[in-house]
N, CA, C and O of each residue as an XYZ file, in Angstrom:
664
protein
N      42.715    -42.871     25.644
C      41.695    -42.142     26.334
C      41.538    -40.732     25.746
O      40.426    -40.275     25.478
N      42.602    -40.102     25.565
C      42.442    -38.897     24.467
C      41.976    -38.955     23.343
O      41.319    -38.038     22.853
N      42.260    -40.118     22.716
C      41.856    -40.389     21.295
C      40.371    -40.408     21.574
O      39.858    -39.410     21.067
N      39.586    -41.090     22.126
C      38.378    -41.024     22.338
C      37.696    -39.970     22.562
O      36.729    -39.640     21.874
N      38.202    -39.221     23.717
C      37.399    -37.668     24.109
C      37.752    -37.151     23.174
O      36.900    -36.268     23.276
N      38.448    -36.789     21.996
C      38.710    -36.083     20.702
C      37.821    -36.495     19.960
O      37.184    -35.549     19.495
N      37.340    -37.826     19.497
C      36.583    -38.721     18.798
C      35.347    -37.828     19.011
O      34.944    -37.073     18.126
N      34.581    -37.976     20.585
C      33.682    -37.642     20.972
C      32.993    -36.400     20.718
O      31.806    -36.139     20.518
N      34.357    -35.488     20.795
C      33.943    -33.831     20.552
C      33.994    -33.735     19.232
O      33.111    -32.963     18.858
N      34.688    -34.209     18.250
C      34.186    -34.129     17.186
C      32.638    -34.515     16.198
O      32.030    -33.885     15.333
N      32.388    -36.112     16.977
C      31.308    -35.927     16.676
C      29.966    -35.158     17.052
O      29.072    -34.648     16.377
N      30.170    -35.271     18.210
C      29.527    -33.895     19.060
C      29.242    -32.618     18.412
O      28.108    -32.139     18.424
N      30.357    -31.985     17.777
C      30.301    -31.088     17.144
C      29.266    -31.147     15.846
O      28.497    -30.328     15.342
N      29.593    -32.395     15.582
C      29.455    -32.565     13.589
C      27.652    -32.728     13.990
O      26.850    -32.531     13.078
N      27.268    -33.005     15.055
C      25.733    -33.533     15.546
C      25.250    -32.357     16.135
O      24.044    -32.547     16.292
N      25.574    -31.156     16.576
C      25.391    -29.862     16.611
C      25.322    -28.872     15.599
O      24.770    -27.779     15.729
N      25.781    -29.205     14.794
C      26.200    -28.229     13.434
C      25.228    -28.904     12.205
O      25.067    -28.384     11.100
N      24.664    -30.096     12.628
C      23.473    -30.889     12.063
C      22.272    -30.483     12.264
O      21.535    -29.944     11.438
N      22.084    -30.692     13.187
C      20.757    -29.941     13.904
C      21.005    -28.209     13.966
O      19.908    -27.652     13.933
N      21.905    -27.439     14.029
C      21.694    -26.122     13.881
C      21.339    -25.423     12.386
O      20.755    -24.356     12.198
N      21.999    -26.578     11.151
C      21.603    -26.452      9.561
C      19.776    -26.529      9.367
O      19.090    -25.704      8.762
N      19.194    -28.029     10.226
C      17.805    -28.270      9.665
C      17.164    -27.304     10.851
O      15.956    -27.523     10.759
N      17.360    -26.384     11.875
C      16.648    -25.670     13.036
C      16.476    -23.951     12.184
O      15.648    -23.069     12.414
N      17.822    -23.989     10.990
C      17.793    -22.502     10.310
C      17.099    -22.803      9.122
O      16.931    -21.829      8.388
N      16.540    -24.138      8.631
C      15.920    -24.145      7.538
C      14.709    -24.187      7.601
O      13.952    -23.776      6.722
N      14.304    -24.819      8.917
C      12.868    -25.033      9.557
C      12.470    -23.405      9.934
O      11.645    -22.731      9.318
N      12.875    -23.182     10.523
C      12.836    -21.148     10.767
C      12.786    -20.527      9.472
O      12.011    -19.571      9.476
N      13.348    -20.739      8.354
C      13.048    -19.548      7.360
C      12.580    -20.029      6.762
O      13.209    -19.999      5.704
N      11.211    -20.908      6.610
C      10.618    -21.208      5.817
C       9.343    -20.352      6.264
O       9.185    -20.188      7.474
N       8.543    -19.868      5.489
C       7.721    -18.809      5.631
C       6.379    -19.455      5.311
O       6.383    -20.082      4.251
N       5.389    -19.447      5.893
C       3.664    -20.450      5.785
C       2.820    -19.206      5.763
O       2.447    -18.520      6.715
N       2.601    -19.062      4.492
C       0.923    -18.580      4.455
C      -0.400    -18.912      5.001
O      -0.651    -19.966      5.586
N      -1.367    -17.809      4.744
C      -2.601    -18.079      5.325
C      -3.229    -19.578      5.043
O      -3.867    -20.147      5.928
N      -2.980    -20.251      3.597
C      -3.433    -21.187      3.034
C      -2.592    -22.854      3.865
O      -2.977    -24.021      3.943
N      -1.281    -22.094      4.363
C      -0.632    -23.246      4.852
C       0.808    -23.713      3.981
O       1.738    -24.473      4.254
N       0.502    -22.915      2.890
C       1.481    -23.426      1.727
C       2.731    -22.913      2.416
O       2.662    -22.255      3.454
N       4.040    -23.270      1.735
C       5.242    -22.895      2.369
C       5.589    -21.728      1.127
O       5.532    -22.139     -0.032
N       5.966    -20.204      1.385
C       6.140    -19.516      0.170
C       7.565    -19.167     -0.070
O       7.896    -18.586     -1.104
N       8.446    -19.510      0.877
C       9.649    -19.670      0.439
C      10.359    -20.832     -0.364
O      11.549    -20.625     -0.601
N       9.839    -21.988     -0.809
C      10.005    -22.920     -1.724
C       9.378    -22.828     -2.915
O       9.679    -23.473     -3.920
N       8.386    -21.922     -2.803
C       7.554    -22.076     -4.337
C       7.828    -20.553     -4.999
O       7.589    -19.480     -4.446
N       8.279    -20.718     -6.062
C       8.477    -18.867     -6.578
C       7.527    -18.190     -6.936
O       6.578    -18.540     -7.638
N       7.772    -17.026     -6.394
C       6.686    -16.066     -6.862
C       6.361    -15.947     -8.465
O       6.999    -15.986     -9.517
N       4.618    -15.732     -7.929
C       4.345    -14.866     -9.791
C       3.051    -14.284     -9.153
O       2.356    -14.680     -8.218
N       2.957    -13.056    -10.094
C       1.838    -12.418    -10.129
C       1.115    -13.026    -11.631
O       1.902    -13.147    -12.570
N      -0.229    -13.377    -11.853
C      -0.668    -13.573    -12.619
C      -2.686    -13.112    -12.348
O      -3.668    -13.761    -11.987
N      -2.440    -11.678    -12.772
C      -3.602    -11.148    -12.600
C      -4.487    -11.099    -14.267
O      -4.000    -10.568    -15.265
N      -5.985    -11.852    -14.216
C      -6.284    -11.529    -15.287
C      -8.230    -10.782    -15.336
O      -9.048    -11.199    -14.516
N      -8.431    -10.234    -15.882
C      -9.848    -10.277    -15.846
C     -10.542    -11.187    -16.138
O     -10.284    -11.758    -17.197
N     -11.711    -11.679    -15.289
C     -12.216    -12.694    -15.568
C     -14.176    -12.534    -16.073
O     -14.991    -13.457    -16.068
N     -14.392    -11.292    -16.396
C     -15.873    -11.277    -16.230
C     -16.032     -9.367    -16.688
O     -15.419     -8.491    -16.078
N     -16.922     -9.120    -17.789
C     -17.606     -8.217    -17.914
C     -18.836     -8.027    -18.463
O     -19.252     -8.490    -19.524
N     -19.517     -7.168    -17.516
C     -21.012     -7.362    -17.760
C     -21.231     -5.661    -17.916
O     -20.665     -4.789    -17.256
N     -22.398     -5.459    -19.179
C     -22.875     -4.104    -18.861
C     -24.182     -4.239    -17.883
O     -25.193     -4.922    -18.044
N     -23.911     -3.577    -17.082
C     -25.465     -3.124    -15.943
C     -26.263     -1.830    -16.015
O     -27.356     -1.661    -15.474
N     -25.716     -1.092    -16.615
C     -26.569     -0.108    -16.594
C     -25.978      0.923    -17.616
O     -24.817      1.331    -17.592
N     -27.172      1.373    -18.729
C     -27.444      2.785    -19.457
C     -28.282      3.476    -19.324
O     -29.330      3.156    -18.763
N     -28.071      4.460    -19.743
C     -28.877      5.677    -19.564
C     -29.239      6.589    -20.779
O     -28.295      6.947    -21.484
N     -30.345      6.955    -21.066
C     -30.769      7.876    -21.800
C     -30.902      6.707    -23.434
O     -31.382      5.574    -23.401
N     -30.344      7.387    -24.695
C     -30.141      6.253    -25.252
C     -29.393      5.484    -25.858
O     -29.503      4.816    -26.886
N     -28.121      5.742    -24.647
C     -27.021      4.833    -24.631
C     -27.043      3.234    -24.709
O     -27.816      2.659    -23.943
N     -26.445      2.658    -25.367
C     -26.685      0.519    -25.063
C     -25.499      0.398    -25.237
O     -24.725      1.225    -25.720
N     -25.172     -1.194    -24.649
C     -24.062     -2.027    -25.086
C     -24.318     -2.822    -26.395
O     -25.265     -3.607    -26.447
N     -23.490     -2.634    -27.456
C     -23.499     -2.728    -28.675
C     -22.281     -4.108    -28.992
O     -22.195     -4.572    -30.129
N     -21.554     -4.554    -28.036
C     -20.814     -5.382    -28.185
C     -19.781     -5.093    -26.582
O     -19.390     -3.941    -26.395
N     -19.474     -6.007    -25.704
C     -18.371     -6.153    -24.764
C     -17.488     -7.601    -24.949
O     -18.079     -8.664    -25.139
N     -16.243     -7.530    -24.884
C     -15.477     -8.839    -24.580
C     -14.264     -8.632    -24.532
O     -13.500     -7.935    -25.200
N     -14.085     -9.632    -23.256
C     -12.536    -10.012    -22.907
C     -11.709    -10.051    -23.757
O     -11.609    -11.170    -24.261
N     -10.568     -8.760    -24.443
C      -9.634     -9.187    -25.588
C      -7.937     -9.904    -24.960
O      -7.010    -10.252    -25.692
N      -7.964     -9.957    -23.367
C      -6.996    -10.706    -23.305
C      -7.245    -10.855    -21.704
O      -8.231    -10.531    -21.043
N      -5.982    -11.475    -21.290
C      -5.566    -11.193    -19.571
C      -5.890     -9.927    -18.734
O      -6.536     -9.860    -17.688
N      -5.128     -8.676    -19.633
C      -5.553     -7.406    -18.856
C      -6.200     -6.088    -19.476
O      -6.003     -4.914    -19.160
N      -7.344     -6.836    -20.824
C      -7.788     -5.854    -21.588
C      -9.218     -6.253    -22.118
O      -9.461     -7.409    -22.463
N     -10.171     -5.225    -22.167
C     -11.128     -5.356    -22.744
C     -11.341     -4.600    -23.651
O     -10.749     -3.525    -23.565
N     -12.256     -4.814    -24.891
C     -12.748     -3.999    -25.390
C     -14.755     -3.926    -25.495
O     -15.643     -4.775    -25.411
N     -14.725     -2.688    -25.678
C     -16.422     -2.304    -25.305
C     -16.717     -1.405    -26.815
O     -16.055     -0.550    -27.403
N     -17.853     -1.968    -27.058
C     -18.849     -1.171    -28.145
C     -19.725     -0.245    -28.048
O     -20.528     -0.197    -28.980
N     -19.861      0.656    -27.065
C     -21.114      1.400    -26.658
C     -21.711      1.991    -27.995
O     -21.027      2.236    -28.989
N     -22.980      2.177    -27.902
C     -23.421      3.347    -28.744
C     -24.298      5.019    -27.914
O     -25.413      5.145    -27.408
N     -23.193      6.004    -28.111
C     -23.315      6.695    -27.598
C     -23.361      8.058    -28.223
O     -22.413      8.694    -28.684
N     -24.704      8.417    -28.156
C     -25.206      9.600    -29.155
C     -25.722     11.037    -28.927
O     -25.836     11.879    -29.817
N     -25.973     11.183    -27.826
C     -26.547     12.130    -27.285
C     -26.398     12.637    -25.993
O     -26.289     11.776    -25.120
N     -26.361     13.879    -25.614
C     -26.831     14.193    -24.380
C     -26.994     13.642    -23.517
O     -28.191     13.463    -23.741
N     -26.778     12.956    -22.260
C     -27.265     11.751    -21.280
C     -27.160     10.819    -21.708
O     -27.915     10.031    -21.140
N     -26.580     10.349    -22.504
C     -26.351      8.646    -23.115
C     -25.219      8.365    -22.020
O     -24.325      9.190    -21.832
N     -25.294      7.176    -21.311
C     -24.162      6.484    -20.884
C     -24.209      4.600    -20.614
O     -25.118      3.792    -20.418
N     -23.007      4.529    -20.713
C     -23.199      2.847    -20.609
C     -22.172      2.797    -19.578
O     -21.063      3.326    -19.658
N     -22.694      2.027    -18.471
C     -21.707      1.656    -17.742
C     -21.453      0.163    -17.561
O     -22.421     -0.595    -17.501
N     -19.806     -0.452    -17.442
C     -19.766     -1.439    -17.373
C     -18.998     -2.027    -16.173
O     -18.066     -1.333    -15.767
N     -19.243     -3.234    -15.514
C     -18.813     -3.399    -14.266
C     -17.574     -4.700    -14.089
O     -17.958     -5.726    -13.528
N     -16.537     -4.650    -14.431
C     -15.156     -5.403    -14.708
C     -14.466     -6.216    -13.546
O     -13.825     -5.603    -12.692
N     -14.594     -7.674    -13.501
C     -13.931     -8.387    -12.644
C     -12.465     -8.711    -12.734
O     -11.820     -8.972    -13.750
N     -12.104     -8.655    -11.634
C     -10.659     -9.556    -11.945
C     -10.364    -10.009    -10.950
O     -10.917     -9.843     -9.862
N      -8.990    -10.957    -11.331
C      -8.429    -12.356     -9.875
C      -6.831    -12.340    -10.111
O      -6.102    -12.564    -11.077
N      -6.680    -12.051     -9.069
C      -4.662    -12.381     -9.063
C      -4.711    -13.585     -9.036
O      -5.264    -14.055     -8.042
N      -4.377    -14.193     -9.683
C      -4.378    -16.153     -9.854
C      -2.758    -16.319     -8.780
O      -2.510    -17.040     -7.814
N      -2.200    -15.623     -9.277
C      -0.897    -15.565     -8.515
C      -1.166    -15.812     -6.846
O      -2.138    -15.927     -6.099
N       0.626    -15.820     -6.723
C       0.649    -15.885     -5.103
C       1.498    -14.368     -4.351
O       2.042    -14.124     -3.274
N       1.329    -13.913     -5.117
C       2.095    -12.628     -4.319
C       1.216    -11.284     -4.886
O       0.451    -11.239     -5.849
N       1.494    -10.508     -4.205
C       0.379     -9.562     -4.410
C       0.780     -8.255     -5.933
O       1.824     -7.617     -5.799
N       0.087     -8.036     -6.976
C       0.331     -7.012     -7.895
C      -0.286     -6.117     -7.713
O      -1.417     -6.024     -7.234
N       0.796     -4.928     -8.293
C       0.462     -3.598     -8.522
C      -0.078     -3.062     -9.973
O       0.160     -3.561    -11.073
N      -0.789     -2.023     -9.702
C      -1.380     -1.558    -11.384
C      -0.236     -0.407    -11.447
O      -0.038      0.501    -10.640
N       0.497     -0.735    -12.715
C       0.816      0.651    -12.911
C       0.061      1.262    -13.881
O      -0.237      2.427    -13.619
N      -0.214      0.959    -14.602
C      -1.280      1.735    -15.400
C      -2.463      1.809    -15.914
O      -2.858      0.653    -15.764
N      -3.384      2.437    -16.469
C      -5.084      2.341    -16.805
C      -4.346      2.461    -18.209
O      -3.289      3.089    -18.256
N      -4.966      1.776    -19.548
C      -4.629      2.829    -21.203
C      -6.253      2.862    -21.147
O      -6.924      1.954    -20.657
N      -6.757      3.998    -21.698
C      -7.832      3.914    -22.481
C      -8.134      4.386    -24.124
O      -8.086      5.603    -24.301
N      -8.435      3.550    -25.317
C      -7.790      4.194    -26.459
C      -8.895      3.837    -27.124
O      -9.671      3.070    -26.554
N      -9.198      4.306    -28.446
C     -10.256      4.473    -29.656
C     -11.422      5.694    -29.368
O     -12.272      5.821    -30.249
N     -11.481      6.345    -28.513
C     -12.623      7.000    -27.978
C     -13.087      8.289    -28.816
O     -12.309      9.201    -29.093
N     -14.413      8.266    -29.182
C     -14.515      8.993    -29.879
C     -14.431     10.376    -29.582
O     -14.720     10.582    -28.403
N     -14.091     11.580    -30.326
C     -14.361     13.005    -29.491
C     -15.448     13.614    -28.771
O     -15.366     14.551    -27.976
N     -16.590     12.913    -29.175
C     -17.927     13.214    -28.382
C     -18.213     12.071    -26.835
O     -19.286     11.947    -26.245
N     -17.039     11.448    -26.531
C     -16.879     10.642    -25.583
C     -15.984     10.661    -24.395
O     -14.794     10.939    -24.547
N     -16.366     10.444    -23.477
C     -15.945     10.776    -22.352
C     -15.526      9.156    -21.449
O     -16.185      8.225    -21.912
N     -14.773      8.828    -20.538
C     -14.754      7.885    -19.670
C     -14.490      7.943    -18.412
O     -13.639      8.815    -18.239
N     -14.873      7.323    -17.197
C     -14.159      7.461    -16.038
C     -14.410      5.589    -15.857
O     -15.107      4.736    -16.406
N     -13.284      5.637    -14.650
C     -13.143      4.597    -13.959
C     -13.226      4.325    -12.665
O     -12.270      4.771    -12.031
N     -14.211      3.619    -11.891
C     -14.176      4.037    -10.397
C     -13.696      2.750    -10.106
O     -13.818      1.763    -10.832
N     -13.099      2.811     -8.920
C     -12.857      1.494     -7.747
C     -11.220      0.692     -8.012
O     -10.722     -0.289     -7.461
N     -10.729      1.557     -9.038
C      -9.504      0.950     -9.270
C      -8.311      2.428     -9.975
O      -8.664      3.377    -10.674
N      -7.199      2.173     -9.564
C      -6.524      3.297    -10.059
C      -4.957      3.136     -9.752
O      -4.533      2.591     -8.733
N      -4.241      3.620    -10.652
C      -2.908      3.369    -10.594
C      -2.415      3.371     -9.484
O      -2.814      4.106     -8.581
N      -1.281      2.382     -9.355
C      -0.920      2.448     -7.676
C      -1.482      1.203     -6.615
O      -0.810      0.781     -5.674
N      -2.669      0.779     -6.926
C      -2.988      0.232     -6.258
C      -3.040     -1.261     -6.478
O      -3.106     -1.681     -7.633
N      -3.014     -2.128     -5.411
C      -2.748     -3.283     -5.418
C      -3.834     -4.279     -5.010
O      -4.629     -4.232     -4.070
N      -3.612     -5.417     -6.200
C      -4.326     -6.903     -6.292
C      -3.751     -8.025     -5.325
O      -2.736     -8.696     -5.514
N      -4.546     -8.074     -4.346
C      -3.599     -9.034     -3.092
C      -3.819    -10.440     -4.292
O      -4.468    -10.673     -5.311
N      -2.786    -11.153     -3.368
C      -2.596    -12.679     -4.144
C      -3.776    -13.174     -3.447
O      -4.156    -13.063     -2.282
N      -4.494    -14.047     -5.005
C      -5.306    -15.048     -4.771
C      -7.192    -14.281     -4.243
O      -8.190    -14.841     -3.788
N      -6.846    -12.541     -4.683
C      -7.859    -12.298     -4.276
C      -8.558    -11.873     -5.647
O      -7.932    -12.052     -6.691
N      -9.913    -11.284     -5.677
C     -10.763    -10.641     -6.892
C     -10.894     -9.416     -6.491
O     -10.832     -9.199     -5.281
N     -11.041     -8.656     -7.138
C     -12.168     -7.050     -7.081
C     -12.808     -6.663     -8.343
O     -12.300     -6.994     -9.415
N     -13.804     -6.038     -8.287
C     -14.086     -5.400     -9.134
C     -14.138     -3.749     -9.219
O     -13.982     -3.001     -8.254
N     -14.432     -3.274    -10.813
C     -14.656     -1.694    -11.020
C     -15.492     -1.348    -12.285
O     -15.681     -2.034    -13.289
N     -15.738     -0.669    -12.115
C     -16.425      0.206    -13.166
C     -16.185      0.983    -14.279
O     -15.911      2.160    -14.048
N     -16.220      0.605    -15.487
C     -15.719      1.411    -16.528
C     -16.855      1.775    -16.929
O     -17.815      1.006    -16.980
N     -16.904      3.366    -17.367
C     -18.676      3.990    -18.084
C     -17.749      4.965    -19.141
O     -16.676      5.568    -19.140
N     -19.017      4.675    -20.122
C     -18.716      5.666    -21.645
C     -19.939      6.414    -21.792
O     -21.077      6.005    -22.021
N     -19.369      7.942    -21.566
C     -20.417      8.975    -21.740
C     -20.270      9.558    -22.578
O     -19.215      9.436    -23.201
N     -21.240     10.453    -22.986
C     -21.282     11.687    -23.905
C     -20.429     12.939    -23.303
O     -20.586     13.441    -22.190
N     -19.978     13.124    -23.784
C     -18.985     14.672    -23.292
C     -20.628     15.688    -23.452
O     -21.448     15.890    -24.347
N     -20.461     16.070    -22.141
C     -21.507     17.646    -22.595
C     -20.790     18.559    -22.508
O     -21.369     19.639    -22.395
N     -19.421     18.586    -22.517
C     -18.485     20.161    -23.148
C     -18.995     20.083    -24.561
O     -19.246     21.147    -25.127
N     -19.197     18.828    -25.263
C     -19.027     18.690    -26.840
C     -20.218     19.368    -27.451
O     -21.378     19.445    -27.047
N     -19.431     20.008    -28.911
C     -20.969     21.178    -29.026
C     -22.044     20.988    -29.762
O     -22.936     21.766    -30.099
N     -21.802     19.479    -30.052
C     -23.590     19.347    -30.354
C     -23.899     18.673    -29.688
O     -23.151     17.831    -29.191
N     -25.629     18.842    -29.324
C     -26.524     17.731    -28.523
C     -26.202     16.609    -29.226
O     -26.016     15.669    -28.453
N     -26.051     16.304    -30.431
C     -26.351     14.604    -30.742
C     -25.389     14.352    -32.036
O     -25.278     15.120    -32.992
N     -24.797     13.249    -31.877
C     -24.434     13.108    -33.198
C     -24.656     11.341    -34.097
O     -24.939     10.209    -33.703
N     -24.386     11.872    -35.230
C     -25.063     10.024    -35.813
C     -24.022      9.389    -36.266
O     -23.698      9.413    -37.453
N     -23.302      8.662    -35.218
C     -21.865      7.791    -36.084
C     -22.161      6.582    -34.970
O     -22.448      6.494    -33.776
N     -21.874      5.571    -36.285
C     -21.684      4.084    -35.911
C     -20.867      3.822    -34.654
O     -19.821      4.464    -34.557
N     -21.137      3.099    -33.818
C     -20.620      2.579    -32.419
C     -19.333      2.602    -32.923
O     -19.272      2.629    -34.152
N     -17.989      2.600    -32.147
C     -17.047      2.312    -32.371
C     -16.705      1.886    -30.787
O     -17.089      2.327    -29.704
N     -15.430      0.384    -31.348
C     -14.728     -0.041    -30.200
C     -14.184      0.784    -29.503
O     -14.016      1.929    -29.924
N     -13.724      0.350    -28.107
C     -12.678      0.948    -26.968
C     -12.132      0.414    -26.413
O     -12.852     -0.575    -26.274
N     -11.372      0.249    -25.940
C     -10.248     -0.489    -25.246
C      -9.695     -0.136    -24.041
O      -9.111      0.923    -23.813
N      -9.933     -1.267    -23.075
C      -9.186     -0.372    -21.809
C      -8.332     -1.434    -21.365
O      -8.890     -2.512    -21.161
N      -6.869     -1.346    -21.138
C      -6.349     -2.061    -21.141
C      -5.349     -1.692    -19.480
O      -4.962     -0.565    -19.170
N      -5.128     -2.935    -18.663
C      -4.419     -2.193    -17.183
C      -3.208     -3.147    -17.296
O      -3.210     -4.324    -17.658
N      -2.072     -2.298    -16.865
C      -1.126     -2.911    -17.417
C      -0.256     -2.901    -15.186
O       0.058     -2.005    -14.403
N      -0.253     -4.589    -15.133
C       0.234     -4.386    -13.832
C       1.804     -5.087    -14.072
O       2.191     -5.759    -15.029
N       2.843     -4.500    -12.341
C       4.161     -5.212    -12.674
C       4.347     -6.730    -12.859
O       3.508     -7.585    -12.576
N       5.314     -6.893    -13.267
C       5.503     -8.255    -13.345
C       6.326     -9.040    -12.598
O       6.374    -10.254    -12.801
């Protein structure tokens, strides 16, 4: 009769300690908006640009060449000569990923000295939720600090390249 009630509490036990293993695995499993489970699948950020279009110049600024040179870089051809010349261009991108990235950095490189750039709608620091898009604006102006009204040199490339964590 002891042997049995010993029997009993042991299995008892071993059928408690069963169900308390699959009740802590069922609990830390974590469900996204989509439904997916994100504690079984590993993270990645995989943010790339997917789309650039020029929309608008000014004066007699043009787009002379734009294209996607990778995941997180473009390069742009403006021709930009004068006084009020500007080309602005309007830059998509998509975190393909499932967890959300950060930009740490903007590069912008080749620019000529009579050239100027800004970037609106995006800026170091800030973050690409997973699975979402945004866009921003890259424009190439004429510097009017620069001391001539106009000058005559062949378009040259630019490059803007955003470099997020990994």
């Amino acid at each position: 009769m002891q042997k049995d009630r010993r029997n009993t509490m042991i299995v008892s036990l071993l059928v408690i300690v069963v169900f308390m293993s699959f009740g802590y695995a069922l609990l830390s499993i974590k469900v996204d908006n989509s439904g997916m489970s994100t504690s079984m699948i590993p993270s990645y950020k995989d943010v790339e640009i997917t789309t650039i279009s020029s929309v608008l110049t000014e004066g007699d600024g043009m787009d002379v060449n734009s294209y996607i040179s990778g995941k997180e870089s473009i390069n742009v051809t403006p021709s930009i000569q004068g006084r009020g010349d500007r080309v602005i261009y309007v830059v998509n991108l998509r975190n393909n990923g499932n967890t959300d990235s950060k930009l740490k950095n903007i590069d912008v490189s080749g620019l000529d000295e009579h050239c100027k750039y800004e970037i609106k709608g995006i800026d170091a620091g800030i973050e690409v939720p997973a699975k979402d898009t945004m866009s921003f604006t890259f424009a190439i102006k004429y510097d009017d600090d620069y001391a001539l009204d106009k000058v005559n040199v062949e378009p040259k490339e630019i490059t803007l390249k955003l470099d997020f964590e990994k």
